[in-house]
C-alpha positions in Angstrom: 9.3 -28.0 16.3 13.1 -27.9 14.9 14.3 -24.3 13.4 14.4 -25.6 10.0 10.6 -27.2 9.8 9.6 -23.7 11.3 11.7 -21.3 8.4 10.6 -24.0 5.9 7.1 -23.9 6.8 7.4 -19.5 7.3 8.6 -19.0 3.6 6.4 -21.2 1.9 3.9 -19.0 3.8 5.4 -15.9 2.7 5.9 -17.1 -0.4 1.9 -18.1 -0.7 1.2 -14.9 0.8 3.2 -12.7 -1.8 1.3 -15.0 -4.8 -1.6 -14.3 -3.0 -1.2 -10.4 -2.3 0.0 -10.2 -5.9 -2.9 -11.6 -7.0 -5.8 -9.9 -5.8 -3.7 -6.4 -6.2 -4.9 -6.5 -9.7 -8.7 -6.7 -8.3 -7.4 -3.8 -6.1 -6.3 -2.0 -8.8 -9.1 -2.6 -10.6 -11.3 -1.6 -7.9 -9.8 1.8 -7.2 -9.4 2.8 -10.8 -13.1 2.3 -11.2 -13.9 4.4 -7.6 -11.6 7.0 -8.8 -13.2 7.6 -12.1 -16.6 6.8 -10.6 -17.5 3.5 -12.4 -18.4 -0.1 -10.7 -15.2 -2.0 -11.6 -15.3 -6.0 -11.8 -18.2 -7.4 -10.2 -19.6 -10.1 -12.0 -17.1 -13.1 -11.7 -18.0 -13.6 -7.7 -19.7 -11.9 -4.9 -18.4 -8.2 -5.2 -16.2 -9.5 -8.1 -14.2 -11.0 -5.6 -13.5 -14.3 -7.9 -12.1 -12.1 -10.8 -8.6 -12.4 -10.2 -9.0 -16.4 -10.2 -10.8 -16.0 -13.6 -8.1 -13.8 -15.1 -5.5 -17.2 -14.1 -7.4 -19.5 -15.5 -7.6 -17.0 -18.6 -4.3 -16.8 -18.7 -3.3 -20.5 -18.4 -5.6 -21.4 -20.8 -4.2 -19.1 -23.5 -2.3 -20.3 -26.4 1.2 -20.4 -26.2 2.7 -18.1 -28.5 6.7 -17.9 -29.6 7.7 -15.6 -32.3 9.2 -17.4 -35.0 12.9 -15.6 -34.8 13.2 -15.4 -31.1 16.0 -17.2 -29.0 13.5 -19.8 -27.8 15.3 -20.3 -24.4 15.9 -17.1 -23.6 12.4 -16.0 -24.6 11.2 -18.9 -22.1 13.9 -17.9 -19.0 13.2 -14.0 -19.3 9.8 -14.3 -17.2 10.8 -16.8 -14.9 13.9 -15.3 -14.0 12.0 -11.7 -13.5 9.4 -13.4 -11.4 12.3 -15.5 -9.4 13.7 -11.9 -8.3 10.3 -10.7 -7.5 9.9 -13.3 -4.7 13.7 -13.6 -3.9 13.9 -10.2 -1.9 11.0 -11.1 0.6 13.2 -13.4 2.7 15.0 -10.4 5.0 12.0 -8.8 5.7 11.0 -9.0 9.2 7.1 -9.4 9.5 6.8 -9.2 13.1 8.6 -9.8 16.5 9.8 -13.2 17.3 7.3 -15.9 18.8 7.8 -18.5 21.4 6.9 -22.0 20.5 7.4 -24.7 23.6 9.7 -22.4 24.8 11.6 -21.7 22.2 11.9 -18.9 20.6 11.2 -18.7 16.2 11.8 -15.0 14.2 9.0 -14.4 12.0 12.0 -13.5 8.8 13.2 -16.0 6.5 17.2 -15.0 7.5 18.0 -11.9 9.3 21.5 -11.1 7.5 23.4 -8.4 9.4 23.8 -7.1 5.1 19.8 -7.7 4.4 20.0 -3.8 2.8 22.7 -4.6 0.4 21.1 -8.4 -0.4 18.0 -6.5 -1.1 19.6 -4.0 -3.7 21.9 -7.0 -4.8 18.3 -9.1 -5.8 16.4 -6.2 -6.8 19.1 -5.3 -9.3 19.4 -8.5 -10.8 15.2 -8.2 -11.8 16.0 -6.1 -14.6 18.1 -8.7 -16.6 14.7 -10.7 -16.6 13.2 -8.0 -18.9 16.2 -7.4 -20.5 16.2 -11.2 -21.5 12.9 -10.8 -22.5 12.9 -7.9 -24.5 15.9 -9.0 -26.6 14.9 -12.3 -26.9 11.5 -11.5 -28.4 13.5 -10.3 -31.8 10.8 -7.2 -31.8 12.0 -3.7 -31.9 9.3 -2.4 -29.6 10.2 -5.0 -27.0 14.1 -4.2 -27.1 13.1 -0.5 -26.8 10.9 -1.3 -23.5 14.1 -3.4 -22.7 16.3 -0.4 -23.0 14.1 1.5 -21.5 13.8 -0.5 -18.0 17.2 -1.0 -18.1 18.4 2.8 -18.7 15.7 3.5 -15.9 17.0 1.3 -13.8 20.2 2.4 -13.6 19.5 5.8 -13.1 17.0 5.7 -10.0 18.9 3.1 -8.3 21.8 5.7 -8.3 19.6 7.5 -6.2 17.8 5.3 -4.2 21.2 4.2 -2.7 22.4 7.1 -2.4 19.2 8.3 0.2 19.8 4.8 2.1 23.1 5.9 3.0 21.8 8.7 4.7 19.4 6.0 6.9 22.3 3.7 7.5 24.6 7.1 8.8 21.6 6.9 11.5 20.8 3.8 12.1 24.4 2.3 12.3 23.2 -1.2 10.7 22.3 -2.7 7.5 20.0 -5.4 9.0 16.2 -4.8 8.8 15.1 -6.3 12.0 17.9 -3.9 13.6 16.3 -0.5 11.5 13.0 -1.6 12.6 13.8 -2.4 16.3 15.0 1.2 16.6 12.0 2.7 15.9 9.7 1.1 18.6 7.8 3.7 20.3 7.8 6.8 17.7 11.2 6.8 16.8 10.1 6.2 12.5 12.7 7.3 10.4 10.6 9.2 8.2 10.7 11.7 10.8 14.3 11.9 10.8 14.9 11.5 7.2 12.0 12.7 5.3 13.9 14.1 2.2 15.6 10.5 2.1 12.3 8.9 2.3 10.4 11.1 -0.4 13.5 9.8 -3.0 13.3 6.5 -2.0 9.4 6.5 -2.5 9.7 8.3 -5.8 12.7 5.8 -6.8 10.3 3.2 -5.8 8.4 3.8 -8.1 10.2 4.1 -11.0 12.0 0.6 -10.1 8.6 -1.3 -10.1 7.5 0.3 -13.4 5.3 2.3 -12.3 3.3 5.0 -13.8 4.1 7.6 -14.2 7.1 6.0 -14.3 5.9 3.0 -16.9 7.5 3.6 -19.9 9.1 0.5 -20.5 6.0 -0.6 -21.2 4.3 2.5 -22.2 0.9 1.4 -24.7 1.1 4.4 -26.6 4.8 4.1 -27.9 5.8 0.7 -27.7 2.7 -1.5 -27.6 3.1 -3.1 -24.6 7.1 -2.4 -24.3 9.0 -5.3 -23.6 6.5 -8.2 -22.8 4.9 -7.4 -26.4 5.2 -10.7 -27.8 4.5 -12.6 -24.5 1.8 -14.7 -24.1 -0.1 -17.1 -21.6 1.6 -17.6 -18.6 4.9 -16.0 -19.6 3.1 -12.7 -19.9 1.4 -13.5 -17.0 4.3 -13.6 -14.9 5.6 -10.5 -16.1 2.4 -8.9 -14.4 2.2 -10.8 -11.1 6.5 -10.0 -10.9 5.2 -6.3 -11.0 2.3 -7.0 -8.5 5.0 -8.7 -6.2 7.2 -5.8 -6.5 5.1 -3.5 -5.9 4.1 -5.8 -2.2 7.8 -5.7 -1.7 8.4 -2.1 -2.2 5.7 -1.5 0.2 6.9 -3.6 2.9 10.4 -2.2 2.4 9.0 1.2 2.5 6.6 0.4 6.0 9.7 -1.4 7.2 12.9 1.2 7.1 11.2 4.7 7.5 8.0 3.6 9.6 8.8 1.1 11.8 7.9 -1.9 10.5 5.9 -4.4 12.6 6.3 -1.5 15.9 3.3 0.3 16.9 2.5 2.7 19.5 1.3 2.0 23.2 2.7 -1.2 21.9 4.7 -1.6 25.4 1.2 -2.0 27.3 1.2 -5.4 26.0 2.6 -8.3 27.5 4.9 -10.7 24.6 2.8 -13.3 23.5 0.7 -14.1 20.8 -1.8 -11.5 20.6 1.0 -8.8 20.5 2.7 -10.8 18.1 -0.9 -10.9 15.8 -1.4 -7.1 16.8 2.1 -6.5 15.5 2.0 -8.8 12.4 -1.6 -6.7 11.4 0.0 -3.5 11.5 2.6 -4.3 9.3 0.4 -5.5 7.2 -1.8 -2.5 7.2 1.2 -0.2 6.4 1.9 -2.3 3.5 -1.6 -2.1 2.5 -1.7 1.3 2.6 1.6 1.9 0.2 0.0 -0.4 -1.9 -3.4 1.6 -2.5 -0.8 4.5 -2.6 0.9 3.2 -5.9 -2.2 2.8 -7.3 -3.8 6.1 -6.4 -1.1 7.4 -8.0 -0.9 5.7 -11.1 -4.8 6.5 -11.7 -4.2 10.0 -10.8 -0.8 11.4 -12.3 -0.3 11.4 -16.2 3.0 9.6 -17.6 6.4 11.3 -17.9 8.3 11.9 -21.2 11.4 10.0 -21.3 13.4 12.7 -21.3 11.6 14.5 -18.1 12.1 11.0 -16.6 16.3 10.7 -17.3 16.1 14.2 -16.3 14.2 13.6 -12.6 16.5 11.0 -11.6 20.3 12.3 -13.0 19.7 16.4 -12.4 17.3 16.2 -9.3 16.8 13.0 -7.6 20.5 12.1 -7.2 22.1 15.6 -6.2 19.2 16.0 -3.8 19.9 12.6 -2.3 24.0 14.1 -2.1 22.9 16.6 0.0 20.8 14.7 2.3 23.9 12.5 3.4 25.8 16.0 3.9 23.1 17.5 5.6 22.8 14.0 7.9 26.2 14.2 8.6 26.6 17.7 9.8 23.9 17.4 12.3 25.3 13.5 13.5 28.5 15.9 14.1 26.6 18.5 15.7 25.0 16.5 18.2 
């Protein structure tokens, strides 16, 4: 098998994966919503429920197209296709597990391993905003270019942040390529035990870039109606939701991959390379990401909204002056070693 059938064949998987993960997140979240406030949740459509998440799709295909009668018509259409473009773009320098041999050659399980996959990742995840500014503008509704605003003022102001506590995990790990963070925490070397003030901003930052609660207030119901994807409909408003789904997935493999170790596990040296350590490998990733996934959702079912101006306030006066002093307090004990 030539390299390029193998990373052609890998991100359509990963691409089908993230769909797929995005899509039964909403069953997820329906799920632990209704265990948390001690209901039943879906379980009609399906054994368990488990078909609901197709049902919802076919819901939303089926709906009628809607375009406001004033809105830029092209603009309106490229808002949630561009949003969910970014969603899926970032996925590509994750490393899901250690490289496998195939008729003895040898295949990384990550779409590209750039020796700048940090920055490409910030670069991307940037970029997703402009899809909801698009959006809101376009949809010539005040409530939507609020939500718009909103995201975009949000945006800026926890990504300030979130940088700023990466720095502090590059100062340590001397590399901004994923597969290099992860490889240096094999064993129990995780960076959340060497940077766990970075790590509790980035998670908090996290949330606030995917739009979560309490974080939500772009699209926050009981202001703005439903912020900036108001006036969406069908499967335009339907890729505003599976974008946030995706994110979330993202964030959560981010989050397992730089501060604990990714697709490493422990005792994992008792087992010779091959396929079943590669599996073994690939499964704990994927449990970590699960776990950061119930994690946002626990959350947002258990912690009521912020105001906006608590929100500006977290991320300008607290977030980013705590994130200074974790690269100063980083670099005086790298100096001190």
């Amino acid at each position: 098998m030539s390299l390029v059938i193998f990373k052609l064949i890998f991100i359509a998987v990963v691409f089908g994966l993230s769909l797929f993960i995005a899509m039964y997140s909403t069953y997820a979240e329906r799920k632990v919503a209704a265990f948390l406030q001690d209901r039943l949740g879906p379980n009609r459509a399906g054994p368990f429920g488990l078909l609901q998440p197709l049902a919802d799709g076919v819901k939303l295909f089926f709906k009628e197209e809607f375009i406001p009668l004033k809105a830029d018509k092209w603009l309106f259409l490229m808002g949630p296709g561009f949003f969910m473009l970014t969603a899926l773009m970032t996925s590509v320098v994750i490393p899901f597990g250690p490289d496998i041999t195939i008729d003895g050659q040898t295949y990384a399980l990550q779409g590209t391993d750039l020796n700048v996959g940090l920055l490409y990742i910030f670069g991307v995840v940037s970029l997703g905003v402009y899809g909801i500014l698009i959006g809101g503008w376009a949809s010539n509704n005040k409530f939507s270019l609020l939500g718009a605003i909103r995201a975009a003022s949000q945006n800026i102001s926890y990504e300030l942040a979130m940088g700023l506590s990466i720095i502090a995990l590059v100062m340590t790990s001397s590399s901004l390529s994923l597969r290099s963070i992860v490889d240096q925490q094999a064993g129990w070397h995780w960076n959340v035990l060497y940077q766990p003030l970075g790590f509790l901003i980035f998670i908090i930052c996290a949330f606030a870039e995917t739009n979560r609660a309490p974080f939500d207030l772009p699209e926050c119901e009981t202001e703005l109606v439903g912020g900036y994807h108001t006036e969406f409909s069908s499967m335009k408003l339907g890729f505003y939701l599976f974008a946030e789904y995706t994110n979330m997935f993202i964030s959560s493999a981010i989050l397992a991959t730089l501060y604990f170790g990714g697709y490493h596990f422990p005792f994992e040296s008792h087992f010779d390379p091959g396929i079943l350590k590669t599996l073994l490998s690939v499964a704990v990733l994927f449990g970590k990401i699960f776990f950061f996934i119930f994690l946002f959702m626990w959350i947002r079912w258990t912690l009521p909204r912020f105001r906006y101006d608590q929100l500006m306030n977290l991320g300008w006066k607290a977030l980013i002056p705590l994130a200074v002093i974790n690269i100063v307090l980083t670099g005086a004990i790298m100096l001190l070693k």
